[in-house]
MARMISE-914263 format. One line per 8 residues: for each residue x, y, z of N, C-alpha, C. Coordinates in Angstrom, 1 decimal. Example, Ala and Ser with C-alpha at 12.3 -4.5 7.8 and 13.67 -1.06 7.14 Angstrom:
% residues 2
13.2 -5.7 7.8 12.3 -4.5 7.8 13.2 -3.3 7.8; 12.8 -2.2 7.1 13.7 -1.1 7.1 12.9 0.0 7.9 .
//
This chain:
% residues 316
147.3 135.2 -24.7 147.8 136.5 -25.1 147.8 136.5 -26.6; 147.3 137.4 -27.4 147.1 137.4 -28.9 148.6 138.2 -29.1; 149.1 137.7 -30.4 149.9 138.0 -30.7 149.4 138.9 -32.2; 148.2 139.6 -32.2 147.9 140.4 -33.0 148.1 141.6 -32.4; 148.4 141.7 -30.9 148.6 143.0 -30.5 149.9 143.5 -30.5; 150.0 144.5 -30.8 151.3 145.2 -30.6 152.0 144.9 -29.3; 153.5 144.9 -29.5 154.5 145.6 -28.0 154.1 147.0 -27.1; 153.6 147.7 -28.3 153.3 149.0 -27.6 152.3 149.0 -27.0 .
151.3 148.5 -28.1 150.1 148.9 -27.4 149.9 147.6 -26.4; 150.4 146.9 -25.9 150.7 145.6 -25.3 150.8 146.6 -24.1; 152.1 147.4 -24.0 152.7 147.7 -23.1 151.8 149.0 -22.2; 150.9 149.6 -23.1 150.2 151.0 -22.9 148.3 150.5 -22.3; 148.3 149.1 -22.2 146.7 148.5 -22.6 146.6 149.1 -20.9; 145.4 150.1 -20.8 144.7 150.2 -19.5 143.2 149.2 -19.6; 143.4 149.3 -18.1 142.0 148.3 -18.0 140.9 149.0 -18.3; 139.4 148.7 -18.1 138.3 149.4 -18.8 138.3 150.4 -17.3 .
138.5 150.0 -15.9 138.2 150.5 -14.7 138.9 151.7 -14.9; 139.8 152.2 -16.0 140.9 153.3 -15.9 140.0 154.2 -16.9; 139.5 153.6 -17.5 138.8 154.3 -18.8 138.0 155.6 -18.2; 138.4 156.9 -18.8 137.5 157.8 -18.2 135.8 158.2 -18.4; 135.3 157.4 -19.7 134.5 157.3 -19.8 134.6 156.9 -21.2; 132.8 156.1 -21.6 133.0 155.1 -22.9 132.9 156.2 -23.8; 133.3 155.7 -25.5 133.2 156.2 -26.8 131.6 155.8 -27.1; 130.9 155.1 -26.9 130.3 154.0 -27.3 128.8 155.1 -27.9 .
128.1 154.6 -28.7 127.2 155.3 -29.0 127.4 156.8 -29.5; 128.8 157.4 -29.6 129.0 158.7 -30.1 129.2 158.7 -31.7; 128.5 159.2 -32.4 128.8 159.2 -34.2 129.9 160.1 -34.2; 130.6 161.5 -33.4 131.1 162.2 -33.9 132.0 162.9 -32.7; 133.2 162.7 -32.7 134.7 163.1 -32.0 135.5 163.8 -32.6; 135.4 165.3 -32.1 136.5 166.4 -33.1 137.9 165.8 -32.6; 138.2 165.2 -31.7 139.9 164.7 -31.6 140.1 163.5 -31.8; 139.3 162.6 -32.2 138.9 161.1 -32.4 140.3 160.6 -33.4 .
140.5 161.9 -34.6 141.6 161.6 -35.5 143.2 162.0 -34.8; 143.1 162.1 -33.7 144.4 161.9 -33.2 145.4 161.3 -33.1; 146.8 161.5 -33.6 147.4 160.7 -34.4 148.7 161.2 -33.2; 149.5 159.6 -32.8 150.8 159.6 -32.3 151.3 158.5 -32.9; 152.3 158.7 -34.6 153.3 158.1 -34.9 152.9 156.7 -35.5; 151.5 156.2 -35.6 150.4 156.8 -35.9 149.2 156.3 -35.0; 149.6 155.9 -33.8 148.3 155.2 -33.2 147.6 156.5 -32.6; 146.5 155.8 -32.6 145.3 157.0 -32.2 145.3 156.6 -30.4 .
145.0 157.7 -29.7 145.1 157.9 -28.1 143.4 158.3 -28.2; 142.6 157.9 -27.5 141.4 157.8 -27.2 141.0 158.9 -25.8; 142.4 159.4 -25.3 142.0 160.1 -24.0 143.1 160.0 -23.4; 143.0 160.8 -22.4 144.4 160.7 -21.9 145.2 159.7 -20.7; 144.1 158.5 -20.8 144.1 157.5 -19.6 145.7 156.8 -20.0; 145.7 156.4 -21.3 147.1 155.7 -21.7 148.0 156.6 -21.3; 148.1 158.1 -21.7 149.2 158.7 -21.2 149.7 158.8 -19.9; 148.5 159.1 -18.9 148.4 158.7 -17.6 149.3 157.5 -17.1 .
148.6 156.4 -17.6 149.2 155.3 -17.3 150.7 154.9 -17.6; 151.2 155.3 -18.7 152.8 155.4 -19.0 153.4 156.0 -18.0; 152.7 157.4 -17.5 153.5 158.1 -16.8 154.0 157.8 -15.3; 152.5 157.2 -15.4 152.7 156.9 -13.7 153.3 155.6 -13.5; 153.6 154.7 -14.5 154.4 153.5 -14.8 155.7 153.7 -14.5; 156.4 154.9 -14.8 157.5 155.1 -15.2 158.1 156.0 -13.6; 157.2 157.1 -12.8 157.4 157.6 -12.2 157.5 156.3 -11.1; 156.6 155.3 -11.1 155.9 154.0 -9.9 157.7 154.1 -9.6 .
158.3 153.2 -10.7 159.1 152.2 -10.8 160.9 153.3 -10.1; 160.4 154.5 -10.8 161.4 155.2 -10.3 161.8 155.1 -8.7; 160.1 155.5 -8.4 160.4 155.3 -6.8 160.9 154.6 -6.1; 160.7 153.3 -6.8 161.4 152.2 -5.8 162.7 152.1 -6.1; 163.6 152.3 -7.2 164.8 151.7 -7.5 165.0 153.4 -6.6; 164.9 154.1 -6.0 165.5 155.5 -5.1 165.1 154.9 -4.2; 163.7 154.4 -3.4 163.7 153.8 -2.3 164.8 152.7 -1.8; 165.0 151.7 -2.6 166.3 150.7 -2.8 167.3 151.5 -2.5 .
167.7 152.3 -3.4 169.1 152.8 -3.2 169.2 153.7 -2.1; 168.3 154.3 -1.5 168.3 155.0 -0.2 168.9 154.3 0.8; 168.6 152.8 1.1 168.9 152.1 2.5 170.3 152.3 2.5; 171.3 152.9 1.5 172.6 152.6 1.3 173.2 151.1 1.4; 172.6 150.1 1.2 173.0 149.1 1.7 172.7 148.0 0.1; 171.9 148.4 -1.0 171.3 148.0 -2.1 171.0 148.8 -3.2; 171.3 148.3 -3.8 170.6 149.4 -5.4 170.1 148.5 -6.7; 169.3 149.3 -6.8 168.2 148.6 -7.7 168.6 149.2 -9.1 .
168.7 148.4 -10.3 168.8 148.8 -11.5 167.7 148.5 -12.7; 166.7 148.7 -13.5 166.1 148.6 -14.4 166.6 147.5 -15.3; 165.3 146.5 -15.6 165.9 145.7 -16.4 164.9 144.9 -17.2; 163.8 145.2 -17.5 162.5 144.8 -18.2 162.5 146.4 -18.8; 162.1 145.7 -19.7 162.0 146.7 -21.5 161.4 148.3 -21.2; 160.5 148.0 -20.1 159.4 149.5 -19.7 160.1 150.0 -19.3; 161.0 149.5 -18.3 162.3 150.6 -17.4 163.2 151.0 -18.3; 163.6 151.0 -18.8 164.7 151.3 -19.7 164.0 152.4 -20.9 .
162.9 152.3 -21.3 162.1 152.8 -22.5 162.1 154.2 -22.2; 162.4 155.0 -23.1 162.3 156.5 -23.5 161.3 157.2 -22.5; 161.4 158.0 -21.7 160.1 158.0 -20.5 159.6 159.6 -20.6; 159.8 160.4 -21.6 159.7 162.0 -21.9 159.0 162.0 -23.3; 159.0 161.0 -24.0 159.1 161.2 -25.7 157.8 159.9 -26.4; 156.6 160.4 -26.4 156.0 158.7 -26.3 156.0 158.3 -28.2; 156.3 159.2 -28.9 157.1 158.7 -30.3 158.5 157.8 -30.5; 159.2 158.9 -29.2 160.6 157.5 -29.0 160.0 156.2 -28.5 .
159.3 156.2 -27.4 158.5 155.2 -26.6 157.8 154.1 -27.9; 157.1 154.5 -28.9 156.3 153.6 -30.0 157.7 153.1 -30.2; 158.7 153.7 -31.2 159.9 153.3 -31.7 160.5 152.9 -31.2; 161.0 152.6 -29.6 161.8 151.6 -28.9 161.2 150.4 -28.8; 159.9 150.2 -29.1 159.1 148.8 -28.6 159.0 148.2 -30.4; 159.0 148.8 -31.2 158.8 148.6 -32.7 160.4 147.9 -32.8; 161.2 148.6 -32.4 163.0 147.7 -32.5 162.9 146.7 -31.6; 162.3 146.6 -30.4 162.2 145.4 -29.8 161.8 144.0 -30.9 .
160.3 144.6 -31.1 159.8 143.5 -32.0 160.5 143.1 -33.2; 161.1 143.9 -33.8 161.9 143.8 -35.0 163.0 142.9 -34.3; 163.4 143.1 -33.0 164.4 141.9 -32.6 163.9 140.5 -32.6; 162.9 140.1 -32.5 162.1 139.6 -31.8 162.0 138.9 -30.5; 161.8 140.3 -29.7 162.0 139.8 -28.2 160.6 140.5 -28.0; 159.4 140.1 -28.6 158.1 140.4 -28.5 157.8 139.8 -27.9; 157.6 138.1 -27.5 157.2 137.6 -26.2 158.1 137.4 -24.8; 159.5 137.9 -24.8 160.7 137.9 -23.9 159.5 139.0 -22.3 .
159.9 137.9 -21.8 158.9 139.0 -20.2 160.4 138.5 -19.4; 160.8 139.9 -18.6 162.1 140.2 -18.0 161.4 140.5 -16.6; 161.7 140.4 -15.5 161.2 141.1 -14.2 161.7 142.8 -14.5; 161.2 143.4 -14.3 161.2 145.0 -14.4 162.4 145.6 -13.4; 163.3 144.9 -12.7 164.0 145.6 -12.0 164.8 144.8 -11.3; 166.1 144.5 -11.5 166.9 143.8 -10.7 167.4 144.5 -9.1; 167.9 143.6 -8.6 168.3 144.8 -6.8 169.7 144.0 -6.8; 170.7 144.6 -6.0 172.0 144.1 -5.8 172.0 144.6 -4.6 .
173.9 143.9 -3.8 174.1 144.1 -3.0 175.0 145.3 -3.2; 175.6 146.8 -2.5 176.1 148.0 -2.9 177.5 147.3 -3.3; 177.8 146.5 -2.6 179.5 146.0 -2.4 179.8 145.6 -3.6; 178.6 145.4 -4.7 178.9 144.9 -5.7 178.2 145.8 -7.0; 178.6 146.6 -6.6 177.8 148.1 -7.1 178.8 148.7 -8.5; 180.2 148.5 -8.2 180.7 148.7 -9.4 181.2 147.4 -10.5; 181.1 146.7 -10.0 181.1 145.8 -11.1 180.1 145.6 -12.2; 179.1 145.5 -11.0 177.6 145.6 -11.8 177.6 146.6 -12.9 .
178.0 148.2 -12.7 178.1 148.9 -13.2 178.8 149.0 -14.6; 180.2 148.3 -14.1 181.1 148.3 -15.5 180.6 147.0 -16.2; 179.7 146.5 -15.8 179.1 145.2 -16.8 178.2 145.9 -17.7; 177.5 146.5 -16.6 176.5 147.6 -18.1 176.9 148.5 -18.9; 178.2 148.8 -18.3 179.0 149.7 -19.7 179.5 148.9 -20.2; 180.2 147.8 -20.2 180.9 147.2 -21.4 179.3 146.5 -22.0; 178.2 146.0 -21.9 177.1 145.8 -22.6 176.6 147.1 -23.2; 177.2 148.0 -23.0 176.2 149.1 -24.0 175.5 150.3 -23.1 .
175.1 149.8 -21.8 174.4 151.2 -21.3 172.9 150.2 -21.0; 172.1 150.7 -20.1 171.2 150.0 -19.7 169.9 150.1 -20.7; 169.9 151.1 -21.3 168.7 151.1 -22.5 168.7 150.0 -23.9; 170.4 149.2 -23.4 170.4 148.3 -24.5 170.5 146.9 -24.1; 170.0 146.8 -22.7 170.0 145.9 -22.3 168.7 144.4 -22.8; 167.6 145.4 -23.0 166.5 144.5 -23.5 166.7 144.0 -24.7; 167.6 144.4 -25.2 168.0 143.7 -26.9 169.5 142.9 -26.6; 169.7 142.2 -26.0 170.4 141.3 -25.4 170.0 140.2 -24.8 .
170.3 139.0 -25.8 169.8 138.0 -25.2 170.3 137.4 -23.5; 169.5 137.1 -22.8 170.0 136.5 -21.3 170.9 135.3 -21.2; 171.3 134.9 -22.2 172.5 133.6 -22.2 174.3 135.0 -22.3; 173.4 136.2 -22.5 175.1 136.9 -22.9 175.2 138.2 -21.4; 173.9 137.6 -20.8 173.7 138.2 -19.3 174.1 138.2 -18.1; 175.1 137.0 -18.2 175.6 136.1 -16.9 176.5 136.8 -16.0; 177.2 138.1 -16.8 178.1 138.9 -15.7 176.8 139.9 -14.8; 175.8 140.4 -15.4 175.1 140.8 -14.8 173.7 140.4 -13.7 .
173.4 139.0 -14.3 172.5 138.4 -13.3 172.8 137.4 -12.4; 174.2 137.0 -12.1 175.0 136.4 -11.1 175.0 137.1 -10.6; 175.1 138.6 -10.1 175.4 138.9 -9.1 173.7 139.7 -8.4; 172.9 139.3 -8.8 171.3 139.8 -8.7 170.9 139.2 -7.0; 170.2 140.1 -5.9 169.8 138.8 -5.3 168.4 139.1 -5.6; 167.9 139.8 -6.5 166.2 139.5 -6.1 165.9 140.2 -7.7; 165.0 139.7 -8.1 163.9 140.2 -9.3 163.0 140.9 -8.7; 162.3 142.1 -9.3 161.2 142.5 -9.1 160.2 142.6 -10.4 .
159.3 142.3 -10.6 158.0 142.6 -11.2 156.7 144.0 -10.7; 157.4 145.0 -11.0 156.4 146.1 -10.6 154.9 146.5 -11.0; 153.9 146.9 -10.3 152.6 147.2 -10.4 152.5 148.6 -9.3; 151.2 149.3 -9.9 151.1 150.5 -9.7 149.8 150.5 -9.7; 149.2 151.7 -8.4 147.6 151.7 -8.3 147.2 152.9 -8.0; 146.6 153.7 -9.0 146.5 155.5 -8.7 145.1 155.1 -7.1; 145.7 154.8 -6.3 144.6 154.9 -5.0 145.4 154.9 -3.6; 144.9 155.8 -2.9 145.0 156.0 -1.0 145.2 154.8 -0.7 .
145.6 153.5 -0.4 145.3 152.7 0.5 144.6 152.9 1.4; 144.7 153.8 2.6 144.3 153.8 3.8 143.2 154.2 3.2; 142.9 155.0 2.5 141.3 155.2 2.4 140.7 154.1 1.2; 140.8 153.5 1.0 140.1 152.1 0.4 139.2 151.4 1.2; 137.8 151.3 1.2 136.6 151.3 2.2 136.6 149.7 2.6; 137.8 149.0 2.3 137.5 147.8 3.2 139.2 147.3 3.7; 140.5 148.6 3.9 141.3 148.3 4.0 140.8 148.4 5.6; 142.1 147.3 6.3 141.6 146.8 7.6 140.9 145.9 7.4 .
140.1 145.7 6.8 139.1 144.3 6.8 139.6 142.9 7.2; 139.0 142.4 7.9 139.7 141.2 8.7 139.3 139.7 7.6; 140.0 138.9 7.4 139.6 137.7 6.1 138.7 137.1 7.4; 137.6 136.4 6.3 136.5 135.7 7.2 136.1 134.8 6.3; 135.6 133.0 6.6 135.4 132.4 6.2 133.8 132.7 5.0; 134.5 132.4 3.6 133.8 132.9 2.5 133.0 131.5 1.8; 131.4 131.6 1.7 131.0 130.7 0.6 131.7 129.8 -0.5; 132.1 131.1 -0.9 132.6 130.7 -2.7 133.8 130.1 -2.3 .
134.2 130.1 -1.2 135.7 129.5 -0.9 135.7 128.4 -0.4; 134.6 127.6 -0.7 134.7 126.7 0.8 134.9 126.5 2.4; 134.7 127.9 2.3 134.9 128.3 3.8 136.4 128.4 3.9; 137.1 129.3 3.0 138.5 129.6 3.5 138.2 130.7 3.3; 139.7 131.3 4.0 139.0 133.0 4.2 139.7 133.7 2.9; 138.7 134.7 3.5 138.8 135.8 2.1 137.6 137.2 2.5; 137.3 137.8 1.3 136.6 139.0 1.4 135.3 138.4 0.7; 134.5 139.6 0.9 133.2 139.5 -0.2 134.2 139.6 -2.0 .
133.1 139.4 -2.3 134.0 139.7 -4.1 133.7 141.1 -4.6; 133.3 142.0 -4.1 133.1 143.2 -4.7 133.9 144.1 -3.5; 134.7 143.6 -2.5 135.7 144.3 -1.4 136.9 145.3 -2.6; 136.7 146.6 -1.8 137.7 147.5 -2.6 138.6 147.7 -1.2; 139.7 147.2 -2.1 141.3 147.1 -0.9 142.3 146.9 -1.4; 143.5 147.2 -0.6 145.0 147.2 -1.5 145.3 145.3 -2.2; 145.5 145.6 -3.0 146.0 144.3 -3.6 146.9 144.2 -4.4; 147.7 143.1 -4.8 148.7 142.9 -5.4 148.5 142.1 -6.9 .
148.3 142.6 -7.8 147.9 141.9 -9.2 148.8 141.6 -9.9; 148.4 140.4 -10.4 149.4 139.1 -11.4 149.0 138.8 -12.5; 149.3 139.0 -13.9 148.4 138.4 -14.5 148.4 137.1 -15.0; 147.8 136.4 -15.2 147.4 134.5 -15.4 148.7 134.5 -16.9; 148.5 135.7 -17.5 149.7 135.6 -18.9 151.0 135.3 -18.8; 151.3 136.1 -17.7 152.6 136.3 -16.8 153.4 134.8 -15.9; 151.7 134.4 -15.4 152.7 133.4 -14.4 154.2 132.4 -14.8; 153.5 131.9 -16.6 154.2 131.1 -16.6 155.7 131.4 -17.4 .
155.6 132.9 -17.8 157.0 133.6 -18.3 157.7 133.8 -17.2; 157.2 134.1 -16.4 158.2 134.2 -14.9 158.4 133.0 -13.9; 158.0 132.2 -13.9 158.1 130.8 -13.3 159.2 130.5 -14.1; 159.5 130.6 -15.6 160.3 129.8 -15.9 161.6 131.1 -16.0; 161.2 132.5 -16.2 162.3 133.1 -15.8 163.1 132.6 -14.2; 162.3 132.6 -13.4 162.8 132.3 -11.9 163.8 131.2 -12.2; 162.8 129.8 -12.4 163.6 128.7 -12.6 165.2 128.8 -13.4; 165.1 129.2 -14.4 166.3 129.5 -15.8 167.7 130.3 -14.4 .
167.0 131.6 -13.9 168.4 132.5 -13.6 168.7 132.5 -12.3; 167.6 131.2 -11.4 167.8 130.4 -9.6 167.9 132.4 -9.0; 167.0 133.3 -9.6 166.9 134.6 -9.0 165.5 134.1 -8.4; 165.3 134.4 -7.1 163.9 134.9 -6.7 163.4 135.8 -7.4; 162.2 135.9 -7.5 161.2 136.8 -7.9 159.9 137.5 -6.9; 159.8 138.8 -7.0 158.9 139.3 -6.2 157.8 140.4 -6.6; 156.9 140.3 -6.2 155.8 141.5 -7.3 155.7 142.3 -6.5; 156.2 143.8 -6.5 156.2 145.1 -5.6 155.0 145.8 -5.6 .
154.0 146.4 -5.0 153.0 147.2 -5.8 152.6 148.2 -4.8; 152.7 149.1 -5.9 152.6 151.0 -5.4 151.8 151.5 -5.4; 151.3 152.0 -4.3 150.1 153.3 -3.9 150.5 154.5 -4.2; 149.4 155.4 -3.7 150.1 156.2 -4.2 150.8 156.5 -2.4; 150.0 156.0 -1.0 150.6 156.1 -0.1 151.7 155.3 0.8; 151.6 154.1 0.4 151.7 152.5 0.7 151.9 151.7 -0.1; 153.1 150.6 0.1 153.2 149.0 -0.9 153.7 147.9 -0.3; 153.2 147.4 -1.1 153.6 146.1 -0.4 153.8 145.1 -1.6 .
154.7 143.9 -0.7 155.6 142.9 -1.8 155.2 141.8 -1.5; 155.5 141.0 -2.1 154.9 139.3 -2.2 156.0 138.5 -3.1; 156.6 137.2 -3.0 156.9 136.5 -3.4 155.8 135.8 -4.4; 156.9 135.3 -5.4 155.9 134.8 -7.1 155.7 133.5 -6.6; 156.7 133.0 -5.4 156.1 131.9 -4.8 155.2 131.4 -4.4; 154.8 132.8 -3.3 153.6 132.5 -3.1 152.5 133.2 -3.2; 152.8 133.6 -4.3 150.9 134.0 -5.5 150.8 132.6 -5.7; 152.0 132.4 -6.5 151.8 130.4 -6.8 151.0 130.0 -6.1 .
151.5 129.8 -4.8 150.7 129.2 -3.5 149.6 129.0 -3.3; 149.0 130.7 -3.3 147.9 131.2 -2.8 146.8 130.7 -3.8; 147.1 131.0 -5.5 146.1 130.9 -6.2 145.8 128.7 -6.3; 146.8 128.0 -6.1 146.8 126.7 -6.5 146.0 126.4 -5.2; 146.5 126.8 -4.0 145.2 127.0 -2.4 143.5 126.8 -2.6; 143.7 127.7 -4.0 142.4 128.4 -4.2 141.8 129.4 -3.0; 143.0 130.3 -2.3 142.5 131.0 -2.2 142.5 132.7 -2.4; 143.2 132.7 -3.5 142.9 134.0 -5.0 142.3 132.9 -6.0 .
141.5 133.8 -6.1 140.4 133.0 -7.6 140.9 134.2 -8.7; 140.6 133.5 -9.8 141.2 134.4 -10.9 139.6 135.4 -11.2; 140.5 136.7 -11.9 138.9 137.4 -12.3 139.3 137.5 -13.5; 138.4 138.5 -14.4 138.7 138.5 -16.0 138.3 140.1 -16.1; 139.5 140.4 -16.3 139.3 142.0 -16.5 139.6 142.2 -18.2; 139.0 143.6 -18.9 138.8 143.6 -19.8 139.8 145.0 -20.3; 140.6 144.8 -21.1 141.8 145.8 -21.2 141.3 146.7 -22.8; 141.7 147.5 -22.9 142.1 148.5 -24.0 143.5 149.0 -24.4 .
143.6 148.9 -25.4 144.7 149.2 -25.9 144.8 150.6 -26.6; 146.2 151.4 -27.2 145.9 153.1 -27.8 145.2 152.5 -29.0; 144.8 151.6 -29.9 144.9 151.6 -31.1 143.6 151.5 -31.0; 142.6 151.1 -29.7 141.4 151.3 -29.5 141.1 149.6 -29.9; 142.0 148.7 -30.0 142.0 147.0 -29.6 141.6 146.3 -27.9; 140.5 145.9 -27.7 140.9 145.1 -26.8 140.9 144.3 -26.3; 141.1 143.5 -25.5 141.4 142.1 -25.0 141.1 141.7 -23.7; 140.8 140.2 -23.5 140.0 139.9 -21.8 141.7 139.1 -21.5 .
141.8 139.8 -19.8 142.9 138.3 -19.7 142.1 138.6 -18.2; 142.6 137.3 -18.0 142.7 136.5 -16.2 143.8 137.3 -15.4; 143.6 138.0 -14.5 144.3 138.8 -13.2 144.0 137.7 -11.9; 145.1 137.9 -11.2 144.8 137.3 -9.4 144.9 138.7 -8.8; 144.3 139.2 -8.1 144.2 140.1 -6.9 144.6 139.6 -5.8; 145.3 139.7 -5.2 146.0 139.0 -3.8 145.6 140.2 -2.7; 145.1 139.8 -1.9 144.9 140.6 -0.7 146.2 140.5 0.4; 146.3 142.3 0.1 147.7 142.5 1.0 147.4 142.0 2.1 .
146.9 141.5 2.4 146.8 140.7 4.2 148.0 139.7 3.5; 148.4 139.0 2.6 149.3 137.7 2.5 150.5 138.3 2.1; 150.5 140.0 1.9 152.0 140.4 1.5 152.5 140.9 2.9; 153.9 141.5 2.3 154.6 142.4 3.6 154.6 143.8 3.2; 154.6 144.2 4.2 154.9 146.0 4.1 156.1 145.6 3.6; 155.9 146.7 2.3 157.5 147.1 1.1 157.8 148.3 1.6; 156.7 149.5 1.8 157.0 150.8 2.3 156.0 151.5 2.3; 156.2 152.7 2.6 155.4 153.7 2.8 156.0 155.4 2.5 .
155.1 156.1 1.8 155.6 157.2 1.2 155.9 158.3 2.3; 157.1 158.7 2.6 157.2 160.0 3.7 157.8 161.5 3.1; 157.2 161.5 1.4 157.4 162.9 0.9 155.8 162.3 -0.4; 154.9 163.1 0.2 153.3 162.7 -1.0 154.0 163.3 -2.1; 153.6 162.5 -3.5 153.8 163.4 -4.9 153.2 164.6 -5.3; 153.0 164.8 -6.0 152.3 166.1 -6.7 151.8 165.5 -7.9; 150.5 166.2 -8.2 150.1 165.9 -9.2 150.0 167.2 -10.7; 151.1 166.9 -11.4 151.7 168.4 -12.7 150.4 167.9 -13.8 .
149.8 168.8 -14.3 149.6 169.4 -15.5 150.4 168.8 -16.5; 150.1 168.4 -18.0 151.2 167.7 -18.8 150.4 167.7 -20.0; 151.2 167.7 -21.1 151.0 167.6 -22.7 151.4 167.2 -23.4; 151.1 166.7 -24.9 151.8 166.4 -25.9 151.2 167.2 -26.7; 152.0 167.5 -27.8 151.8 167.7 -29.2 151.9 166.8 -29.9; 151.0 166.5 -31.1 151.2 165.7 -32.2 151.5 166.6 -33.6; 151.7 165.5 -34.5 152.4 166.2 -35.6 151.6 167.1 -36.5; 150.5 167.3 -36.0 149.5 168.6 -36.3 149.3 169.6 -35.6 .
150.1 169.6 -34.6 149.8 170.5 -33.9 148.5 170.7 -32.4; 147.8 169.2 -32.7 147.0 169.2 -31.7 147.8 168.9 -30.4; 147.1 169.4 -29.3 147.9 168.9 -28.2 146.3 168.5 -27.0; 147.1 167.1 -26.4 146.7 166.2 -25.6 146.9 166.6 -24.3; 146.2 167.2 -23.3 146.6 166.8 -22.1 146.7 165.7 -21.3; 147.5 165.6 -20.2 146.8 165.0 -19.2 147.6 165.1 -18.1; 147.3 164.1 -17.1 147.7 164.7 -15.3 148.7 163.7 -15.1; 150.3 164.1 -15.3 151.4 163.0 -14.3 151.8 163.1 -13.1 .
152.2 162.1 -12.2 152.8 162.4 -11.1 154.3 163.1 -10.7; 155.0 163.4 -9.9 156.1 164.0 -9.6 156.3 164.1 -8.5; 158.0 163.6 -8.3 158.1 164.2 -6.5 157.6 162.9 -6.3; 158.0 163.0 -4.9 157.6 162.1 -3.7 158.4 161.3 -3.4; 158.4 160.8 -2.0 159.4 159.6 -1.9 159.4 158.2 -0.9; 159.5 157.2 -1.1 159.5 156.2 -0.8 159.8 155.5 0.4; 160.0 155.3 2.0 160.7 154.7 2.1 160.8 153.2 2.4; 161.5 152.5 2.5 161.6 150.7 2.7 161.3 150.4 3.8 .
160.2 149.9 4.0 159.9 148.9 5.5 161.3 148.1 6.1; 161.3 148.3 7.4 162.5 147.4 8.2 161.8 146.0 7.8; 161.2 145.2 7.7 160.9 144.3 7.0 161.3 143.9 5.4; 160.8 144.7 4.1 161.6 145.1 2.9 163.2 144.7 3.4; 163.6 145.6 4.1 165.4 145.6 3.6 166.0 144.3 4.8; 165.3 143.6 5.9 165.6 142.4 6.4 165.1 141.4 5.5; 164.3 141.2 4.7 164.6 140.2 3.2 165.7 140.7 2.8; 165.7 141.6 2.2 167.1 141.8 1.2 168.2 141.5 1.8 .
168.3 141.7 3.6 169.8 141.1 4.1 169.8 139.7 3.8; 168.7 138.7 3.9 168.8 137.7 4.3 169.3 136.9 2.7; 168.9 138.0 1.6 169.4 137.2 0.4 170.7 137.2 0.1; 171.8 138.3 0.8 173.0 138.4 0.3 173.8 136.9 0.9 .
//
C-alpha cells in the first residue's frame, strides 16, 4: 500500500474494470480542469462509486435491523463519512489523516444483539455521536465493542447475479489448481473480494477485539457473506489464487494491488433484494459552476437469508 496516496483518494480508487473509458492518447479535454476542493474527477465513475458505497452499506445495516432481532451500526470511517457533500467527504478524510488514523482499517459495520440496543446507543452518545467515532482510538472503545457479536467488512458489485454468464457453474477439477476445483480464470460470476492489503489489518483487528469478522457483498440482486476465516482458508488451500487488479484514483494516481475473488459457491446466502432500486439522475457543482453528472442508486430493499440471521443467533 503506498502511503503517497491520499485517505480520500484511497478511499474513492475505482478499478480500471469501472473506468468508463480511457483518457489515453487525448491532447485535449474541455472538463479535464475539473476541480473538487481541489482534486480533479476524471468522469463520473468515482462519484458512482462513493454513491453506491454508501447506498450498498445502508442496505444492509436496514436489512439487519429489519429481522427485529439485531441492529447494525456503522463503524469504519466510509460509514460514518458525509454521504450528500463530496467536499465535506475530502475534508472528513483530510481530519482523519491529520489524526493520524491514515492506516487504522476498522470493519465497516458492527451488528448487535436488539436487547442491547440502548446501551449501545448511550455509549455513542456519551462518545460524541457515531460520525466521531473514527477519530477515537479503540483502547477508549471497550463500552462499545464488548457488546459486538459480529464485524462486517462491506463490498459492492454494480451487477445481476443471476444474470452473470457462469453463475450456476458447477466447480470442476482445474489445471492451474492441481486439480482442485475451481472455474476457468476468465469465469464471470458472483464473488466475494478481499484485498491481499486488507488481510493482515483485519486478522489482527479480529485477533485484538476476539470479534468475528465477516466480508458481506452486494449485488445489485443477491449477497452473500463469508467468514475472514475462511478466505484465510481458502486462499492458504490455494484454492483462490490472488489476481492483480489495477486501480485509479480522483487525482488520476494509480496503483496495482492483489485481490482474492472467492467464488460464492464457498459463501452463504446473506440475502436477496425483495424491493429492486432505482437508478436517479445526480449532480454536482463545482466551485465554477461546472456541474458533473452522474447515475446513483435509491430505494430498494434487502432482505436476510434464514441462514444470515441463524449465524447471528448462534453468536449471541
Amino acid at each position: 500500500m503506498s502511503s503517497q496516496i491520499s485517505l480520500f483518494d484511497r478511499t474513492l480508487q475505482v478499478s480500471a474494470e469501472w473506468l468508463e473509458f480511457p483518457l489515453c492518447g487525448l491532447r485535449w479535454i474541455d472538463w479535464d480542469n475539473f476541480l473538487l476542493n481541489p482534486r480533479r474527477l476524471r468522469g463520473s465513475d468515482f462519484l458512482m462509486r462513493w454513491s453506491q458505497g454508501v447506498w450498498s452499506e445502508e442496505r444492509l445495516v436496514t436489512a439487519v435491523n429489519d429481522t427485529g432481532r439485531f441492529f447494525a451500526l456503522p463503524y469504519g470511517p466510509s460509514g460514518v463519512a458525509p454521504s450528500d457533500d463530496i467536499n465535506a467527504y475530502e475534508l472528513y478524510f483530510e481530519r482523519l489523516e491529520k489524526a493520524g488514523l491514515l492506516d487504522v482499517k476498522r470493519p465497516d459495520l458492527l451488528i448487535f444483539s436488539i436487547t442491547r440496543r440502548e446501551h449501545v446507543l448511550e455509549a455513542v452518545r456519551a462518545l460524541g455521536g457515531l460520525s466521531e467515532l473514527p477519530f477515537i482510538l479503540e483502547d477508549h472503545l471497550a463500552m462499545l465493542l464488548d457488546d459486538a457479536l459480529l464485524a462486517v467488512e462491506c463490498e459492492n458489485s454494480l451487477w445481476k447475479a443471476r444474470q452473470m454468464p457462469d453463475y450456476r457453474a458447477e466447480l470442476k477439477p482445474q489445471r492451474r489448481l492441481n486439480g482442485k476445483l475451481g472455474l476457468k480464470k476468465n469465469a464471470v460470476l458472483p464473488t466475494i473480494i478481499v484485498k491481499e492489503e486488507d488481510r493482515e489489518r483485519l486478522r489482527s483487528w479480529q485477533a485484538k477485539n476476539a470479534i468475528p469478522v465477516h466480508v458481506w457483498q452486494v449485488f445489485y440482486d443477491l449477497a452473500w457473506g463469508i467468514s475472514f476465516d475462511r478466505v484465510e482458508a481458502l486462499v492458504e488451500e490455494g484454492l483462490i489464487e490472488p489476481t492483480r487488479q489495477i486501480y485509479q484514483a480522483p487525482s488520476g494516481a494509480t496503483s496495482q494491488k492483489i485481490i482474492y475473488k472467492v467464488y460464492y459457491h464457498y459463501a452463504y446466502e446473506l440475502g436477496e433484494s425483495v424491493e429492486e432500486p432505482q437508478l436517479e439522475a445526480a449532480s454536482i457543482v463545482d466551485k465554477n459552476g461546472h456541474i458533473l453528472p452522474f447515475v446513483k442508486f435509491a430505494g430498494g430493499n434487502l432482505k436476510l437469508s434464514a441462514a444470515a440471521v441463524k449465524l447471528l443467533e448462534e453468536l449471541v
